[in-house]
mmCIF file of the N, C-alpha and C atoms, coordinates in Angstrom:
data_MODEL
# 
_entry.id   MODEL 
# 
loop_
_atom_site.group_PDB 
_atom_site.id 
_atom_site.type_symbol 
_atom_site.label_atom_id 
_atom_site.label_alt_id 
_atom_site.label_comp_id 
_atom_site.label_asym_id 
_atom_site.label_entity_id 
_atom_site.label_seq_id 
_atom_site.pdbx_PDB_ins_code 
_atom_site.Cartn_x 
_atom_site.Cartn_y 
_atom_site.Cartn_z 
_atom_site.occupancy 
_atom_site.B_iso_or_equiv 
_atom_site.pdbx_formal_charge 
_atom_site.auth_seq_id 
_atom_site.auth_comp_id 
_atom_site.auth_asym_id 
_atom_site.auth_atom_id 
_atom_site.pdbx_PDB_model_num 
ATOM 1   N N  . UNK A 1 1  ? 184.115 165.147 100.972 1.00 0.00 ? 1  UNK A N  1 
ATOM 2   C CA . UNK A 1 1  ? 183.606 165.476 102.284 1.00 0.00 ? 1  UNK A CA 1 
ATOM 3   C C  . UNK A 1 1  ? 183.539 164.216 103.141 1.00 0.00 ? 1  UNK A C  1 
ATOM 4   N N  . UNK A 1 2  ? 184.205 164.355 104.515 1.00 0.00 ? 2  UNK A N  1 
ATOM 5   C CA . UNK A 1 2  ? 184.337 163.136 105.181 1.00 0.00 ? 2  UNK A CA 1 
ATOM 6   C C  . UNK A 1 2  ? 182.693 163.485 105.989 1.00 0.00 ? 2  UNK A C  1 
ATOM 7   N N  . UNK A 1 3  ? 182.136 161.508 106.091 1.00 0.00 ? 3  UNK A N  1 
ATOM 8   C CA . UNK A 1 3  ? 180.848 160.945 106.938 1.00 0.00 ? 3  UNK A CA 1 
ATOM 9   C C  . UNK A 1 3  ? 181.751 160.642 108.580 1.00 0.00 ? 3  UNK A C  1 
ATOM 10  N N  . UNK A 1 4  ? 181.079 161.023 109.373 1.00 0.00 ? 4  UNK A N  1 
ATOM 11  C CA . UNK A 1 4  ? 181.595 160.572 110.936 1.00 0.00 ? 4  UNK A CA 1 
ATOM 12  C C  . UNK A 1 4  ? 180.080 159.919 111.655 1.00 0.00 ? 4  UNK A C  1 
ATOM 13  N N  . UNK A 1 5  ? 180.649 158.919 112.092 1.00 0.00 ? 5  UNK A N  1 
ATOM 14  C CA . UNK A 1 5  ? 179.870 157.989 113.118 1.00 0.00 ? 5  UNK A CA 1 
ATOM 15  C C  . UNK A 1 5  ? 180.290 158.347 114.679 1.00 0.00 ? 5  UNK A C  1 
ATOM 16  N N  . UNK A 1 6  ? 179.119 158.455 115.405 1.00 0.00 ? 6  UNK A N  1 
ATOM 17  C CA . UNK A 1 6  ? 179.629 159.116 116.759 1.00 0.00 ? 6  UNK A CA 1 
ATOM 18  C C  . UNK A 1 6  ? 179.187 157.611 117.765 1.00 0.00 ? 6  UNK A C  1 
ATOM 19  N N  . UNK A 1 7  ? 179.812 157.785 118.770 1.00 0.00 ? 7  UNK A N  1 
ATOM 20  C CA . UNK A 1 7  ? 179.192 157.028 120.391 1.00 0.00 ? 7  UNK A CA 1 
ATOM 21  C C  . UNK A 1 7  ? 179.689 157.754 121.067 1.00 0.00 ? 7  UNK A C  1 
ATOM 22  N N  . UNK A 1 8  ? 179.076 157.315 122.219 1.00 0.00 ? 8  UNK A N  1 
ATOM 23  C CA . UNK A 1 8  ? 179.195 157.958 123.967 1.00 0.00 ? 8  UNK A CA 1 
ATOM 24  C C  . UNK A 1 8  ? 179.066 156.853 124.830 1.00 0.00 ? 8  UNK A C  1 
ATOM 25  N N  . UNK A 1 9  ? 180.277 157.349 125.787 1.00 0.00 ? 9  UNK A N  1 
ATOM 26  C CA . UNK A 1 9  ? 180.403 156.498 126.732 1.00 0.00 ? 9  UNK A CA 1 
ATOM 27  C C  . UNK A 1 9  ? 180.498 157.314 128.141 1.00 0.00 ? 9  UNK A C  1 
ATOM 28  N N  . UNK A 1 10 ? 179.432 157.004 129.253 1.00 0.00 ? 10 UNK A N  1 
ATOM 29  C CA . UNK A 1 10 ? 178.680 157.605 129.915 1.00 0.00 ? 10 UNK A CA 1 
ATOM 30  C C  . UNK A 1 10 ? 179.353 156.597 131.279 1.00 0.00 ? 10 UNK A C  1 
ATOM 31  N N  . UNK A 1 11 ? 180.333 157.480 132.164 1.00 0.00 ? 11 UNK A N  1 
ATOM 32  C CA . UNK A 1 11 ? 180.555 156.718 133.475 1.00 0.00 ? 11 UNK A CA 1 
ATOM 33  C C  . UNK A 1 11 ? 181.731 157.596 134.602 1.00 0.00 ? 11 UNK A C  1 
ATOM 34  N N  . UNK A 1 12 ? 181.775 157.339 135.759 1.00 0.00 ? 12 UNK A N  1 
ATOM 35  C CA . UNK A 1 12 ? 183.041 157.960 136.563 1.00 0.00 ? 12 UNK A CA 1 
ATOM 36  C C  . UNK A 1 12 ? 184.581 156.988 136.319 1.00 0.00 ? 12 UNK A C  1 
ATOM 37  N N  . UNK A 1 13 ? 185.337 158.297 136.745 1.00 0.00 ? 13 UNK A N  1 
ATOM 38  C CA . UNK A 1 13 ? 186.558 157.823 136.495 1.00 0.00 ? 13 UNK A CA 1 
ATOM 39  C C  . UNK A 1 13 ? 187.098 156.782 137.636 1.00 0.00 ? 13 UNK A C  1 
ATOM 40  N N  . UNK A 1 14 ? 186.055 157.148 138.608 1.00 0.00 ? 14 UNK A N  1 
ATOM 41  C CA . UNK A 1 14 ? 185.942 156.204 140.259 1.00 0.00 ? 14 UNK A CA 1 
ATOM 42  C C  . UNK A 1 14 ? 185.283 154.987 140.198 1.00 0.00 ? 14 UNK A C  1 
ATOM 43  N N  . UNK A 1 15 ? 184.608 154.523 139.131 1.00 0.00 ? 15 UNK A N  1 
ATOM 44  C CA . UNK A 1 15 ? 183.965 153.511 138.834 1.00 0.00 ? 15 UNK A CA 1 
ATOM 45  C C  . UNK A 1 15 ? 184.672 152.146 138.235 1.00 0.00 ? 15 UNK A C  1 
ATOM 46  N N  . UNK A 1 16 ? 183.776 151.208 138.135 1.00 0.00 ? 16 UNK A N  1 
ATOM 47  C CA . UNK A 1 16 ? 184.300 149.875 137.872 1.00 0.00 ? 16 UNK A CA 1 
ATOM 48  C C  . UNK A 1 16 ? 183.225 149.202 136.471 1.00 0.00 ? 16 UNK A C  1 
ATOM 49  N N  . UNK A 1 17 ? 182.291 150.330 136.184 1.00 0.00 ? 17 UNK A N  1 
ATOM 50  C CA . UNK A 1 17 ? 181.540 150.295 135.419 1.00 0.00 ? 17 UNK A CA 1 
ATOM 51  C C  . UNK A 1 17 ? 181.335 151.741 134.361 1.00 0.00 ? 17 UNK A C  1 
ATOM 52  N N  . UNK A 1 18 ? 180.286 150.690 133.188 1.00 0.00 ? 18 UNK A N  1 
ATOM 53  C CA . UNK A 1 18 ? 180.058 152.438 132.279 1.00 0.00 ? 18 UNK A CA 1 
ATOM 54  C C  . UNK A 1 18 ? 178.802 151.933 131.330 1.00 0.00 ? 18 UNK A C  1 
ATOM 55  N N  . UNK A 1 19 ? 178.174 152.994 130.772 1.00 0.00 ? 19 UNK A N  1 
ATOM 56  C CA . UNK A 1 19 ? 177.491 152.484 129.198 1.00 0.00 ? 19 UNK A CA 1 
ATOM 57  C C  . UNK A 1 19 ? 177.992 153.322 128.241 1.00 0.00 ? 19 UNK A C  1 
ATOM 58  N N  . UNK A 1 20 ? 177.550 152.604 127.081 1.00 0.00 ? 20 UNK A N  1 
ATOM 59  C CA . UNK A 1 20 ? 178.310 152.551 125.737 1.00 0.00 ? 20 UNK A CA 1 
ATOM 60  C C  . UNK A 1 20 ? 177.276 153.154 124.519 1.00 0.00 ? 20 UNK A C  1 
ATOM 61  N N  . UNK A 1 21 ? 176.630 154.361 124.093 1.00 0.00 ? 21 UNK A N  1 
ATOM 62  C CA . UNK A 1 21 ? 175.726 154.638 123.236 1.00 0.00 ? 21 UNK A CA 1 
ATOM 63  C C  . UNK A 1 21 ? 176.206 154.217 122.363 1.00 0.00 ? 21 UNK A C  1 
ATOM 64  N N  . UNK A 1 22 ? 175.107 153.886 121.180 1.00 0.00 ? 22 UNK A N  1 
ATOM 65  C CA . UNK A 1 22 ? 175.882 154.204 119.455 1.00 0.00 ? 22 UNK A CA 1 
ATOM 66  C C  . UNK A 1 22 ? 176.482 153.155 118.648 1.00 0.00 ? 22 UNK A C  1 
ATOM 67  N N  . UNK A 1 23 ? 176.630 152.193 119.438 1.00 0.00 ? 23 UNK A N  1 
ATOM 68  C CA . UNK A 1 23 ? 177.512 150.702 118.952 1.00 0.00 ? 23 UNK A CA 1 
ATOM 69  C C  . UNK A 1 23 ? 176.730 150.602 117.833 1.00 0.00 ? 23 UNK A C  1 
ATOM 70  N N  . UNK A 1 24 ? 177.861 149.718 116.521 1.00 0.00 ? 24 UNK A N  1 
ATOM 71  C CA . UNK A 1 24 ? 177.071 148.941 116.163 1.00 0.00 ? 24 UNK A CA 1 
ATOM 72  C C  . UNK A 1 24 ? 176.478 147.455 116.987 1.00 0.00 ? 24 UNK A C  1 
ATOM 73  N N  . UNK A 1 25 ? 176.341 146.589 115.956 1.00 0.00 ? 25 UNK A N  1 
ATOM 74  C CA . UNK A 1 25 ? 176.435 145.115 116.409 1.00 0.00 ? 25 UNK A CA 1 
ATOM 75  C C  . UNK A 1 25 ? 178.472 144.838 116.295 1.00 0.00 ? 25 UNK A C  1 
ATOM 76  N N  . UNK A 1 26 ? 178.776 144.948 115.417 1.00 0.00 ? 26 UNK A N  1 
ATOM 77  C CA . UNK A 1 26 ? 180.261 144.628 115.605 1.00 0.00 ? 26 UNK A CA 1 
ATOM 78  C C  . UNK A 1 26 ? 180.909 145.201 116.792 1.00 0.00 ? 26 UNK A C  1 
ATOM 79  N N  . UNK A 1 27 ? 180.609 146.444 116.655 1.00 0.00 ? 27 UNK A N  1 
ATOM 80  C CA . UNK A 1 27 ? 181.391 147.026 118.273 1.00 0.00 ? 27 UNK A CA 1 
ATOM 81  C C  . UNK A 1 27 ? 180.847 145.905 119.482 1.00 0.00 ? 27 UNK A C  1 
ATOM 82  N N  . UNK A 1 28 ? 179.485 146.210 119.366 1.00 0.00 ? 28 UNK A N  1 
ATOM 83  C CA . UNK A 1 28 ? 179.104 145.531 120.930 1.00 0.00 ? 28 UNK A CA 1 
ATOM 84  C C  . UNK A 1 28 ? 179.489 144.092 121.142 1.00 0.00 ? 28 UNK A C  1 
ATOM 85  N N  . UNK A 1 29 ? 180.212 143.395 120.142 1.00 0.00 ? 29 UNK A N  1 
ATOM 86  C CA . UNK A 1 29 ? 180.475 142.113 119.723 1.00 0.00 ? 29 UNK A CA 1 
ATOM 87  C C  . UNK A 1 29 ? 182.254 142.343 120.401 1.00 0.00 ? 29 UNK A C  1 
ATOM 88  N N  . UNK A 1 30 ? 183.000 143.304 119.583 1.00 0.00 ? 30 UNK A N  1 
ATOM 89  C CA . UNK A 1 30 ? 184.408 143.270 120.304 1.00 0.00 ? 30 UNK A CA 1 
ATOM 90  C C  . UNK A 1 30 ? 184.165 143.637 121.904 1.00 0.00 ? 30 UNK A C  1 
ATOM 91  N N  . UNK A 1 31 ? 183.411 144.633 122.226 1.00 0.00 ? 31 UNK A N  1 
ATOM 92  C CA . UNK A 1 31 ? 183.484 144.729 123.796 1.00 0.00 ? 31 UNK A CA 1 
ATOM 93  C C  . UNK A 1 31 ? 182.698 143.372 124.398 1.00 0.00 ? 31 UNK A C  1 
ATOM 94  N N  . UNK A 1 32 ? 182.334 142.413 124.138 1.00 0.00 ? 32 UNK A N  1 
ATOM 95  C CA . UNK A 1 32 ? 181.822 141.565 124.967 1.00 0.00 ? 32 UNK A CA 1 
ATOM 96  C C  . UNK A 1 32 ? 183.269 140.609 124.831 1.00 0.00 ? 32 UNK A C  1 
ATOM 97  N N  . UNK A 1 33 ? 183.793 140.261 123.626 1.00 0.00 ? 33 UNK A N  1 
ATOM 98  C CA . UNK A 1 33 ? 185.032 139.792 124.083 1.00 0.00 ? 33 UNK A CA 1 
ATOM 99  C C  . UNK A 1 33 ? 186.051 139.904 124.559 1.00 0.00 ? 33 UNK A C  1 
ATOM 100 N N  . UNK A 1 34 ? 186.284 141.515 124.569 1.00 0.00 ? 34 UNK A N  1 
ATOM 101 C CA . UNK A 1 34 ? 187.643 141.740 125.362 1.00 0.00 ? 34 UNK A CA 1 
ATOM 102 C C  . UNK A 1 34 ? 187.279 141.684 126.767 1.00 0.00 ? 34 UNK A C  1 
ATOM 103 N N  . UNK A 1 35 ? 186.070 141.728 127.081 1.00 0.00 ? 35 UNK A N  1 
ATOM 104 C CA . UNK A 1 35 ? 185.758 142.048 128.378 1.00 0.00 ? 35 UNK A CA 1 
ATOM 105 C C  . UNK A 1 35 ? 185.210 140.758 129.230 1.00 0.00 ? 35 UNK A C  1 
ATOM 106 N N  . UNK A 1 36 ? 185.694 140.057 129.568 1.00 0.00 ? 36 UNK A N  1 
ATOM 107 C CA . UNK A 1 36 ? 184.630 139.064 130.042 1.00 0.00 ? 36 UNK A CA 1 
ATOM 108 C C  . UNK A 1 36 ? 183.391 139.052 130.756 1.00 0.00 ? 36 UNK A C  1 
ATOM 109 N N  . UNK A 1 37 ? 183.116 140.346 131.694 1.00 0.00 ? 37 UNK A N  1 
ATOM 110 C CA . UNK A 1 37 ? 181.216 140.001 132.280 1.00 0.00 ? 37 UNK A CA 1 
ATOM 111 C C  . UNK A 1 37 ? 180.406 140.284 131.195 1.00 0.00 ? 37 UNK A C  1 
ATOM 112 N N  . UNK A 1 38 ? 179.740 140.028 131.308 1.00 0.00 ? 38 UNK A N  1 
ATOM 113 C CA . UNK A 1 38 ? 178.439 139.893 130.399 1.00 0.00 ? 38 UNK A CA 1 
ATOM 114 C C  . UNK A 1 38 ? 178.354 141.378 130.327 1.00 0.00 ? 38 UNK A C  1 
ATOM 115 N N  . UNK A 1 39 ? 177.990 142.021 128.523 1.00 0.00 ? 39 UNK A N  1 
ATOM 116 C CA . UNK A 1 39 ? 177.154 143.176 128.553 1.00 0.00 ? 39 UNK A CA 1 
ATOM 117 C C  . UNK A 1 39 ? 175.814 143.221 128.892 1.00 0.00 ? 39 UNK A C  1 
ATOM 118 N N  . UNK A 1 40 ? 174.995 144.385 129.078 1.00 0.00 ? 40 UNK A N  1 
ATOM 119 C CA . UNK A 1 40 ? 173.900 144.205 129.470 1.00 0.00 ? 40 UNK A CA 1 
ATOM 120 C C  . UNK A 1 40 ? 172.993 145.375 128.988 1.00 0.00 ? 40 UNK A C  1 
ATOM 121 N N  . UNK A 1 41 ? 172.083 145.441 128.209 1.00 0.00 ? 41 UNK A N  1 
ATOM 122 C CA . UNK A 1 41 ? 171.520 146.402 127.185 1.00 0.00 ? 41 UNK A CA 1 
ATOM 123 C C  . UNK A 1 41 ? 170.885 147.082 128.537 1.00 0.00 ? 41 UNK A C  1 
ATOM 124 N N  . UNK A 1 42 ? 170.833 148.291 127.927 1.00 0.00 ? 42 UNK A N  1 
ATOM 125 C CA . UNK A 1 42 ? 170.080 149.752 128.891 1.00 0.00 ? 42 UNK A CA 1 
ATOM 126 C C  . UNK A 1 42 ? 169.568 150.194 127.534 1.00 0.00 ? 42 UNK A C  1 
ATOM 127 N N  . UNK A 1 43 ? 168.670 151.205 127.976 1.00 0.00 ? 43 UNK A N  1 
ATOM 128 C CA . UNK A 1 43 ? 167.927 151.919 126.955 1.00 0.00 ? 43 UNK A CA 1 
ATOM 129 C C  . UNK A 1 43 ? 169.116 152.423 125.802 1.00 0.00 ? 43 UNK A C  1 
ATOM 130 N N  . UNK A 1 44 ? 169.062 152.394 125.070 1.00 0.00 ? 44 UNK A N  1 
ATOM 131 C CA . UNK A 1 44 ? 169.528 153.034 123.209 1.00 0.00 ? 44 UNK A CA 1 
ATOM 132 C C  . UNK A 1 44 ? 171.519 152.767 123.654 1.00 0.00 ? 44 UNK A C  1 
ATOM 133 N N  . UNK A 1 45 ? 171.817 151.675 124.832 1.00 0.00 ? 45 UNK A N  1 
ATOM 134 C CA . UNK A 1 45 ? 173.275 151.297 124.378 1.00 0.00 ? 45 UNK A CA 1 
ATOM 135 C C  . UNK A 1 45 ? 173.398 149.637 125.514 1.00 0.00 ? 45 UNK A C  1 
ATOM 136 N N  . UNK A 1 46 ? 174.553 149.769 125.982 1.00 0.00 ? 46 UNK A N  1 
ATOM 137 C CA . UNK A 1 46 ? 174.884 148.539 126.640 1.00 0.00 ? 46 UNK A CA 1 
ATOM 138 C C  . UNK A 1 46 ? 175.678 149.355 128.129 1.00 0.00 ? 46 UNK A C  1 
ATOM 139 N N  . UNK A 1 47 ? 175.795 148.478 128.917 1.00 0.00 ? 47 UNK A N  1 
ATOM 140 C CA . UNK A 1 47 ? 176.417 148.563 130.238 1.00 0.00 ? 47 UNK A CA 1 
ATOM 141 C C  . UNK A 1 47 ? 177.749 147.695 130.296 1.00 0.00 ? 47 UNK A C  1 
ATOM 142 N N  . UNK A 1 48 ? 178.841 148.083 130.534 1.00 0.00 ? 48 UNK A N  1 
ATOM 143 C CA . UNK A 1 48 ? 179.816 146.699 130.347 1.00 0.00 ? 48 UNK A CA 1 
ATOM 144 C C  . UNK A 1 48 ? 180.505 147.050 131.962 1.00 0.00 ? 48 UNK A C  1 
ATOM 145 N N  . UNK A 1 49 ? 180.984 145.855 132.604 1.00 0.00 ? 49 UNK A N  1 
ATOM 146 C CA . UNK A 1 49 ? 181.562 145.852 133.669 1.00 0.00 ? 49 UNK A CA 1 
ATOM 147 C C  . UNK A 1 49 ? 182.657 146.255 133.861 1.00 0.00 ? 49 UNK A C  1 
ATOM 148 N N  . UNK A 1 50 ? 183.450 147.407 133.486 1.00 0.00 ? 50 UNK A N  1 
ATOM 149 C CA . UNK A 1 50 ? 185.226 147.786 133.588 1.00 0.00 ? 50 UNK A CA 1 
ATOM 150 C C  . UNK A 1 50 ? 184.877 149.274 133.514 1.00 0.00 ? 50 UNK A C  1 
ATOM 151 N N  . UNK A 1 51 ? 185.689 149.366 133.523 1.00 0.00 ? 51 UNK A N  1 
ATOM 152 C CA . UNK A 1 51 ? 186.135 151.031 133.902 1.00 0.00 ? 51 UNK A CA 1 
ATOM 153 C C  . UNK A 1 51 ? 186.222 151.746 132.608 1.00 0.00 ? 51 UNK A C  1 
ATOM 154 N N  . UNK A 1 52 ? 185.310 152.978 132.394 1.00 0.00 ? 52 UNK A N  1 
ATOM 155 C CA . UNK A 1 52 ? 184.919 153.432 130.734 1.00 0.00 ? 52 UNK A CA 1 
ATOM 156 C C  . UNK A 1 52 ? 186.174 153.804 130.461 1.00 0.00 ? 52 UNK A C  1 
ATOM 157 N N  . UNK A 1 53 ? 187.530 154.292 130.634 1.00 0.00 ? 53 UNK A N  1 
ATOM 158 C CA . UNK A 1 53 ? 188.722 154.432 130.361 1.00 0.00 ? 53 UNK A CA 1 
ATOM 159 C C  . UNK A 1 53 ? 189.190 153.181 129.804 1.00 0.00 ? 53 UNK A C  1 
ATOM 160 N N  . UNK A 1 54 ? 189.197 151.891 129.982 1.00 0.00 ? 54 UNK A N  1 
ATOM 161 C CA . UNK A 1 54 ? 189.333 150.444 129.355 1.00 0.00 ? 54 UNK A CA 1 
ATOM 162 C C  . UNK A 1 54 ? 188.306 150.548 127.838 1.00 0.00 ? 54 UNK A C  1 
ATOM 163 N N  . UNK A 1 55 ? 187.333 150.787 127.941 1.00 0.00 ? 55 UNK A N  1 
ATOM 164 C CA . UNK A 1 55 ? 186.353 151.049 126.592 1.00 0.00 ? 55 UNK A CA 1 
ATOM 165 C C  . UNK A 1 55 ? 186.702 151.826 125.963 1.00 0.00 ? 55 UNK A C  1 
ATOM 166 N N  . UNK A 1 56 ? 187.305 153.280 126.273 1.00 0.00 ? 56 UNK A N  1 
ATOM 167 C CA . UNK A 1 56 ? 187.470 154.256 125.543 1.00 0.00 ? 56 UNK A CA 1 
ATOM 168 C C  . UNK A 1 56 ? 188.742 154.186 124.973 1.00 0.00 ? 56 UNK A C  1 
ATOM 169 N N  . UNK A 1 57 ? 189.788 153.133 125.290 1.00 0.00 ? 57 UNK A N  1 
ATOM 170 C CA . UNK A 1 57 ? 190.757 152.858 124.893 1.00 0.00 ? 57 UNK A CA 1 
ATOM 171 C C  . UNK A 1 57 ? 190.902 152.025 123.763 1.00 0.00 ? 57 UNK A C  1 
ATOM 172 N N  . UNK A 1 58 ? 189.734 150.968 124.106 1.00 0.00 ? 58 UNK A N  1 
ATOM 173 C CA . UNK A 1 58 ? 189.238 149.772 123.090 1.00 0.00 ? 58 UNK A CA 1 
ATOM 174 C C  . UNK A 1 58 ? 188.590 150.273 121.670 1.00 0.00 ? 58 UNK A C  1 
ATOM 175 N N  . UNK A 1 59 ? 187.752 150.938 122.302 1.00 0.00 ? 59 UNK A N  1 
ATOM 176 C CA . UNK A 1 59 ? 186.954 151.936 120.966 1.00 0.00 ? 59 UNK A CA 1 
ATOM 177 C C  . UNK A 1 59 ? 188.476 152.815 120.290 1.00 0.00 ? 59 UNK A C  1 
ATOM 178 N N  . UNK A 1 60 ? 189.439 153.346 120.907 1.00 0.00 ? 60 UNK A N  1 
ATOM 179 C CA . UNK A 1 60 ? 190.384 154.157 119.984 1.00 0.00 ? 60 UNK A CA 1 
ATOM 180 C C  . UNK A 1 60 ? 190.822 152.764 119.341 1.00 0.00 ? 60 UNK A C  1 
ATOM 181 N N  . UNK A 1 61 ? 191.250 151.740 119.544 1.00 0.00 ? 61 UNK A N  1 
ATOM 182 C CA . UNK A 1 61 ? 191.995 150.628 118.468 1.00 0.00 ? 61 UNK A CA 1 
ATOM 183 C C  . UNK A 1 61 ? 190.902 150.405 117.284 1.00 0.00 ? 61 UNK A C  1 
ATOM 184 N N  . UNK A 1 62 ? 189.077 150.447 117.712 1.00 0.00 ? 62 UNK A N  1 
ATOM 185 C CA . UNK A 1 62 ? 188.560 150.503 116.665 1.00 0.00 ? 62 UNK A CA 1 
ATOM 186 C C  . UNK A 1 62 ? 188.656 151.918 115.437 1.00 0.00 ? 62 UNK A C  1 
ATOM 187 N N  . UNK A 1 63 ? 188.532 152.822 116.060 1.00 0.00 ? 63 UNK A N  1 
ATOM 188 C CA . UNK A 1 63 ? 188.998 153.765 114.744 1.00 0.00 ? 63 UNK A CA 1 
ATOM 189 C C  . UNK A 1 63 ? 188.479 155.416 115.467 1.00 0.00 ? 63 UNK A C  1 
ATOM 190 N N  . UNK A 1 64 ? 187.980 155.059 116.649 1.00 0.00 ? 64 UNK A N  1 
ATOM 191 C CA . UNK A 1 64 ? 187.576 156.100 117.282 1.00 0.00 ? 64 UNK A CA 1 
ATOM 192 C C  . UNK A 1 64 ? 188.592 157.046 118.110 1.00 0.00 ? 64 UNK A C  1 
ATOM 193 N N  . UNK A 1 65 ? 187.755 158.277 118.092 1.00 0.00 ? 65 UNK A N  1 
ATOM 194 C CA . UNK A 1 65 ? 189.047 159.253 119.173 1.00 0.00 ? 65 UNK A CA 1 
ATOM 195 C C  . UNK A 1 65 ? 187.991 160.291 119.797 1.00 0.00 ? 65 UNK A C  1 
ATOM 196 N N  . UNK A 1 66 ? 188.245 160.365 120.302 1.00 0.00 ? 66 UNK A N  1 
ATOM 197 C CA . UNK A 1 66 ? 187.664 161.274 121.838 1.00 0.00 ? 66 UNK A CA 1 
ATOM 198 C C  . UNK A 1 66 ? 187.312 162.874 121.662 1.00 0.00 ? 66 UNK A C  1 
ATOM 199 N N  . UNK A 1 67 ? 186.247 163.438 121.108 1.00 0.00 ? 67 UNK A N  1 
ATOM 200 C CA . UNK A 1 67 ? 185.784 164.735 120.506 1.00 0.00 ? 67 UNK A CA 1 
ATOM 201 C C  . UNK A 1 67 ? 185.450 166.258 121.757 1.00 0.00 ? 67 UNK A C  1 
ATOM 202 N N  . UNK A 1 68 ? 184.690 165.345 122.363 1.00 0.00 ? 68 UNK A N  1 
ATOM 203 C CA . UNK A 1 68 ? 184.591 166.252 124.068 1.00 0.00 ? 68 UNK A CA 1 
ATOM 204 C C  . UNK A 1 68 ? 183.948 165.226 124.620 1.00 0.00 ? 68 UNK A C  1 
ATOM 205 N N  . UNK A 1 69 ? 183.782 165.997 125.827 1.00 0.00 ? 69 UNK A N  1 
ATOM 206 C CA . UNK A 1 69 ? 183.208 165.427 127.413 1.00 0.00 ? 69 UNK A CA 1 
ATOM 207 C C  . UNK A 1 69 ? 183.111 166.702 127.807 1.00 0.00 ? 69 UNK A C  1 
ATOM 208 N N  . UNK A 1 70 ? 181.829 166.070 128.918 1.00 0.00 ? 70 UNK A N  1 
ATOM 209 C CA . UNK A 1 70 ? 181.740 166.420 130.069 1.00 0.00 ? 70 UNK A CA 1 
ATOM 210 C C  . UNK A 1 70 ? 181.025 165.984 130.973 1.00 0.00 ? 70 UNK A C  1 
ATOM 211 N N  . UNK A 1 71 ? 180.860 166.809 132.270 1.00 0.00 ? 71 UNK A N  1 
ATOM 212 C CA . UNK A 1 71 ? 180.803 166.640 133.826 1.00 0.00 ? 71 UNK A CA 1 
ATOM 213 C C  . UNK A 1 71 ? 181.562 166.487 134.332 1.00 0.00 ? 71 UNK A C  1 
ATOM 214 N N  . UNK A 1 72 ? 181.293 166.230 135.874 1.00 0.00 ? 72 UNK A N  1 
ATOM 215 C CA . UNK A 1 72 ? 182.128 165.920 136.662 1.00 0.00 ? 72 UNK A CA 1 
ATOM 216 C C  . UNK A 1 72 ? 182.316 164.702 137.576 1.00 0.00 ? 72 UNK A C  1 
ATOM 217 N N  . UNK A 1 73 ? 181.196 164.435 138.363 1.00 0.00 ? 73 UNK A N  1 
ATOM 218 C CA . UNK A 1 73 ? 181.394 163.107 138.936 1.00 0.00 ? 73 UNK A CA 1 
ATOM 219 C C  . UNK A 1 73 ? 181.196 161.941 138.173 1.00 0.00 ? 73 UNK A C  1 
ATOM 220 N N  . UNK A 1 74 ? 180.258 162.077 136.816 1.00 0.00 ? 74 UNK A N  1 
ATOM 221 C CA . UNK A 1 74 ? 179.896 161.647 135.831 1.00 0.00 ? 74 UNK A CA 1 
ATOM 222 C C  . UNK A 1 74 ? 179.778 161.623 134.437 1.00 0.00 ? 74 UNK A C  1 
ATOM 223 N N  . UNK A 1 75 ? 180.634 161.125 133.616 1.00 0.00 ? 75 UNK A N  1 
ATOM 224 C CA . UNK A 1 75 ? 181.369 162.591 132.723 1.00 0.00 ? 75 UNK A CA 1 
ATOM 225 C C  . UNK A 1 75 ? 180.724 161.498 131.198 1.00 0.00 ? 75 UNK A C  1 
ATOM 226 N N  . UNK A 1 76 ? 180.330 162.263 130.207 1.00 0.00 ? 76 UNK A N  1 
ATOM 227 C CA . UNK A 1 76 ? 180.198 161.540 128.956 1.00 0.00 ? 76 UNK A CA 1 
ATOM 228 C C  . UNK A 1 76 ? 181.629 162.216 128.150 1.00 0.00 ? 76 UNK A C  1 
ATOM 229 N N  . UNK A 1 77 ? 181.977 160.958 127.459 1.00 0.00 ? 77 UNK A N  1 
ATOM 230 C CA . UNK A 1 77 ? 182.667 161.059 126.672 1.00 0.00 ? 77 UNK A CA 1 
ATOM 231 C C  . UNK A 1 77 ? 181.996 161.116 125.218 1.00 0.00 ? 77 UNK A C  1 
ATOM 232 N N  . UNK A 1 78 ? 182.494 162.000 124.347 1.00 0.00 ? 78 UNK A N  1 
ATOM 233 C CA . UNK A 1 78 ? 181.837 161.838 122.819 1.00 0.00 ? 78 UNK A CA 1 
ATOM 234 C C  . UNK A 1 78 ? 182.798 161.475 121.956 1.00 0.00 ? 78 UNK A C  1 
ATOM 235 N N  . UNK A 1 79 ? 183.032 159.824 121.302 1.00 0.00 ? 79 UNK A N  1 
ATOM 236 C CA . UNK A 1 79 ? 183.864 159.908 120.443 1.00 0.00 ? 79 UNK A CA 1 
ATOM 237 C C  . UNK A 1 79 ? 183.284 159.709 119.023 1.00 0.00 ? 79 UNK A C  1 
ATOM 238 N N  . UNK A 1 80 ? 184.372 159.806 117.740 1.00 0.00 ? 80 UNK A N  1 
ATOM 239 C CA . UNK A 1 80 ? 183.418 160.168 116.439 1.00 0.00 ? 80 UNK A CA 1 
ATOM 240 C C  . UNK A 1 80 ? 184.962 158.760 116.100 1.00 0.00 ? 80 UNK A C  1 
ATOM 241 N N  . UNK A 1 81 ? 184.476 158.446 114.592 1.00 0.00 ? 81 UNK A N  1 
ATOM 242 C CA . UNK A 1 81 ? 185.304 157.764 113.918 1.00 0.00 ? 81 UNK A CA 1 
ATOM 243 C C  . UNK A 1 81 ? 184.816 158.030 112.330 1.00 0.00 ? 81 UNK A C  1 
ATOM 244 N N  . UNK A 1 82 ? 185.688 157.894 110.744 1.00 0.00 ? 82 UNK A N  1 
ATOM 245 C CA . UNK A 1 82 ? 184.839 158.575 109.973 1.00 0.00 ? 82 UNK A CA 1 
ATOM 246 C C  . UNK A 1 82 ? 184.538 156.932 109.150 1.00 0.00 ? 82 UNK A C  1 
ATOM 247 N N  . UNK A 1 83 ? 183.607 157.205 108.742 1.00 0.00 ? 83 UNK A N  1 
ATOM 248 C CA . UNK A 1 83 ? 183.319 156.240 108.186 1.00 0.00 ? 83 UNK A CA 1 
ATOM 249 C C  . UNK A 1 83 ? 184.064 156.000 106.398 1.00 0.00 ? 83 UNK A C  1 
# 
C-alpha cells in the first residue's frame, strides 16, 4: 500500500506571487534557492515571490504532481508525491 505526502500552493495565475503549504524543511530549502527573493513564513507555509506556476513546476521535479484545484481568481492547487 502506497504513503502520499500532500502540499498546496495557494495563488492567481495573474500574479507575481503565491504560498506554499506542507513543505518540508528540504522543500522550503530548494524553493529559496531556485528562487532568489527571500521566502517569507505565513501561518502553517511560506510566501515566495514568482508566479505559483514556477513552484508548481519546481515541486513536479521534486516528485510531486498536481491532484486538483480550485477557484477562480484564486485557485489552490493540491499536489501529493508518495513517499
Amino acid at each position: 500500500m502506497s504513503t502520499y505526502y500532500y502540499v498546496s500552493v495557494k495563488g492567481s495565475l495573474h500574479s507575481s506571487d503565491c504560498c506554499v503549504f506542507g513543505l518540508i524543511p528540504q522543500e522550503i530549502q530548494a524553493i529559496s534557492k531556485r528562487f532568489p527573493s527571500p521566502t517569507v513564513e505565513v501561518l502553517n507555509g511560506i510566501s515566495v515571490k514568482c508566479p505559483p506556476i514556477q513552484v508548481i513546476n519546481l515541486l513536479g521535479e521534486l516528485g510531486y504532481r498536481v491532484v486538483s484545484s480550485t477557484g477562480e481568481a484564486e485557485i489552490v492547487w493540491t499536489l501529493q508525491r508518495e513517499l
